[in-house]
DRENMAR-875401 format. One line per 4 residues: number of its first residue (from 0); for each residue x, y, z of N, C-alpha, C. Coordinates in steps of 0.05 Angstrom, whole numbers, plus 5000, padded with zeros to 4 digits. Atoms other than C-alpha are relative to their C-alpha. Layout:
N
NUM> X:Y:Z:X:Y:Z:X:Y:Z ~ ...
! end
This chain:
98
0> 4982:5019:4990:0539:5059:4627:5014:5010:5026 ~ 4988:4996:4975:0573:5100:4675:4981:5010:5026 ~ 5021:5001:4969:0505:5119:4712:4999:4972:5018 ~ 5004:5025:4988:0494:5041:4721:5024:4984:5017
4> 4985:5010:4985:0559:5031:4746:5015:5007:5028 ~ 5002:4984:4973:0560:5085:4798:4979:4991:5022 ~ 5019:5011:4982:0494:5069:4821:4999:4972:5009 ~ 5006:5025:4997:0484:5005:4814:5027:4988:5025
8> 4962:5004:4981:0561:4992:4851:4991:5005:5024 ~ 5008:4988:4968:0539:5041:4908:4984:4991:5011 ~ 5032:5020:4987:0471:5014:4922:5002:4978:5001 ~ 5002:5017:4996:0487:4956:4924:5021:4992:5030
12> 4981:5008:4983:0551:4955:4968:4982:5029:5031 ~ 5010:4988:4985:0504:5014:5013:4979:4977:5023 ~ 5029:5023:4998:0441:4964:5016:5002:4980:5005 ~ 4998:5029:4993:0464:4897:5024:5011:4994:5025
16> 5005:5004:4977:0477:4904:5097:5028:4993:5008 ~ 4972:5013:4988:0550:4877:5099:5014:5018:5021 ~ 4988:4987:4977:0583:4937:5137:4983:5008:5018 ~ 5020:5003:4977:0529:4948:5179:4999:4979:5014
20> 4996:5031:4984:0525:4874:5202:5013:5002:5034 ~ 4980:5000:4986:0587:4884:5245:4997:5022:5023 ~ 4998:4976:4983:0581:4957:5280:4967:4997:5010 ~ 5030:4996:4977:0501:4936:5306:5004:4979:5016
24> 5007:5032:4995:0501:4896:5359:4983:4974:5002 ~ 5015:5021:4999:0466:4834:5371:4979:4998:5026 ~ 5009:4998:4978:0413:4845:5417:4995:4973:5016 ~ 5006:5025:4983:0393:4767:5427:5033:4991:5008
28> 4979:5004:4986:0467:4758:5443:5008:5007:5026 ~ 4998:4982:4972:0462:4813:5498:4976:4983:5016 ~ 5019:5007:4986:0402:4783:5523:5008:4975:5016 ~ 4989:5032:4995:0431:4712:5526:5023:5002:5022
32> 4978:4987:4978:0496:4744:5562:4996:5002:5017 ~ 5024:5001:4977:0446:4769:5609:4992:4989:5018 ~ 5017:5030:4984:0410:4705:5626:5019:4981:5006 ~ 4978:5013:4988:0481:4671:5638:5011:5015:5028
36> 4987:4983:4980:0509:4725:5682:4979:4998:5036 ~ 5025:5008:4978:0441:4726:5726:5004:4970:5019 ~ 4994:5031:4991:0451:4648:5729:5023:4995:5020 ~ 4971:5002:4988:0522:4651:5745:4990:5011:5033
40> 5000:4989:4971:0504:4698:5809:4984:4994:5009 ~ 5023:4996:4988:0443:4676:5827:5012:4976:5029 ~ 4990:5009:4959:0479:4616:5890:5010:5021:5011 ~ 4980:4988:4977:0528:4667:5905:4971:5016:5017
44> 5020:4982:4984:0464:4711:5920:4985:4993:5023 ~ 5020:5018:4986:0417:4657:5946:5012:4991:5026 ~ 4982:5010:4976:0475:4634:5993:5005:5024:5021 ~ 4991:4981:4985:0486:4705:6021:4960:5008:5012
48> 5029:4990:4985:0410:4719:6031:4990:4972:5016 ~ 5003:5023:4969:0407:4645:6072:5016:5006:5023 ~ 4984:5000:4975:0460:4676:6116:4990:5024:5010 ~ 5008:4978:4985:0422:4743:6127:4976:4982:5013
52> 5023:5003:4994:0362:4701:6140:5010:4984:5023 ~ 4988:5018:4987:0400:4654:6182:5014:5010:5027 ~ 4986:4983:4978:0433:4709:6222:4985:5033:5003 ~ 5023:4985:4990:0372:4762:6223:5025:5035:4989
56> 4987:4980:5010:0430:4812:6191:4999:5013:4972 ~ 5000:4990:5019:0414:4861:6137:5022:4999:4985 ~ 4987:5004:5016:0447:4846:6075:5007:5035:4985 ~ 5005:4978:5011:0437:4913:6055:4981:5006:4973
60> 5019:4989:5024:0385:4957:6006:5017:4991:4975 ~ 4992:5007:5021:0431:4952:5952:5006:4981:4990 ~ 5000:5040:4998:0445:4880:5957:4968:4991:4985 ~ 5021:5004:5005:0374:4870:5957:4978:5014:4977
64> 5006:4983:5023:0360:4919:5904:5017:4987:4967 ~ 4985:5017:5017:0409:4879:5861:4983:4970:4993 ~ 5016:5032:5002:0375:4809:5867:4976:5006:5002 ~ 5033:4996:5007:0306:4838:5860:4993:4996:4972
68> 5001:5004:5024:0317:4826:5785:4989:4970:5001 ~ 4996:5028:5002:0309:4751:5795:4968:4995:5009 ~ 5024:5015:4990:0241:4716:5805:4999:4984:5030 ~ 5000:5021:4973:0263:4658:5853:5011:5018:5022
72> 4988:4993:4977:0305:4709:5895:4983:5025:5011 ~ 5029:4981:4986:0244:4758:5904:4990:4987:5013 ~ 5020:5019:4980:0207:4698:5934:5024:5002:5030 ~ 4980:4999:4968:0269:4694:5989:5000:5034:5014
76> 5005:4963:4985:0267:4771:6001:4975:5013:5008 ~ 5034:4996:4984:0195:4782:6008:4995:4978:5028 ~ 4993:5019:4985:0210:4720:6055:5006:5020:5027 ~ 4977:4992:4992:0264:4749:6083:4983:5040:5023
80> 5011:4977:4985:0226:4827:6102:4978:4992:5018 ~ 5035:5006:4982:0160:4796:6129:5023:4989:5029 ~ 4976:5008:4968:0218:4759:6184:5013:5015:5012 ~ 4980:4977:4989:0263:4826:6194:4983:5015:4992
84> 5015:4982:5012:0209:4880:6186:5019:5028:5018 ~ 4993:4976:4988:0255:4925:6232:5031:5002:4985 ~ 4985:4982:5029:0300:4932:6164:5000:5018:4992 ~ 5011:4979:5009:0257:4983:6150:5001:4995:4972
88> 5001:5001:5025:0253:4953:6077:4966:5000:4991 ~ 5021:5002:5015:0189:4953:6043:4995:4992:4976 ~ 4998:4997:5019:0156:4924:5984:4975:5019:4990 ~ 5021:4983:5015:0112:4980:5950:4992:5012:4969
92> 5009:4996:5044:0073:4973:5875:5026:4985:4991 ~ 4984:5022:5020:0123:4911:5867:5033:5014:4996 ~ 4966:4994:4993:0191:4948:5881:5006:5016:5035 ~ 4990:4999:4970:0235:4955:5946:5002:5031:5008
96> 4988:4965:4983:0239:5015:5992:5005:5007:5020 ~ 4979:5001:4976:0287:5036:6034:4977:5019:5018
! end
């Protein structure tokens, strides 16, 4: 009786996942966070890389190292170096280099 009520008690409140739940996070939450945040910045980006393109002025590597995450805003920056090649940016094996 008192094995089954030790064990059984502990293993169960160990095993059933309830305090764990809380202290793991949620990875598809982070992911989702992610894909909002990206969204959120992606005019301010798009709008600042139409004004380097617009005014032939380096936005800077790290700028452009930043919005290289994005699909649509790689198409404007590969754009964007073939028009200013005296950036000295490069793309090589699909990432930028100063």
């Amino acid at each position: 009786m008192v094995e089954n009520s030790v064990l059984g008690g502990d293993m169960k409140a160990v095993n059933d996942g309830t305090g764990s739940a809380a202290s793991v996070p949620n990875p598809e939450k982070w992911l989702h966070e992610a894909i909002v945040t990206r969204s959120n910045m992606r005019p301010l980006r798009m709008q600042k890389l139409k004004v380097a393109g617009n005014s032939g002025q380096n936005p800077g590597f790290d700028f452009l190292q930043e919005c290289w995450d994005n699909p649509a805003l790689q198409i404007v920056i590969k754009k964007l170096l073939v028009k200013y090649p005296q950036w000295g940016i490069a793309i090589v094996d699909g990432v930028l280099v100063d």
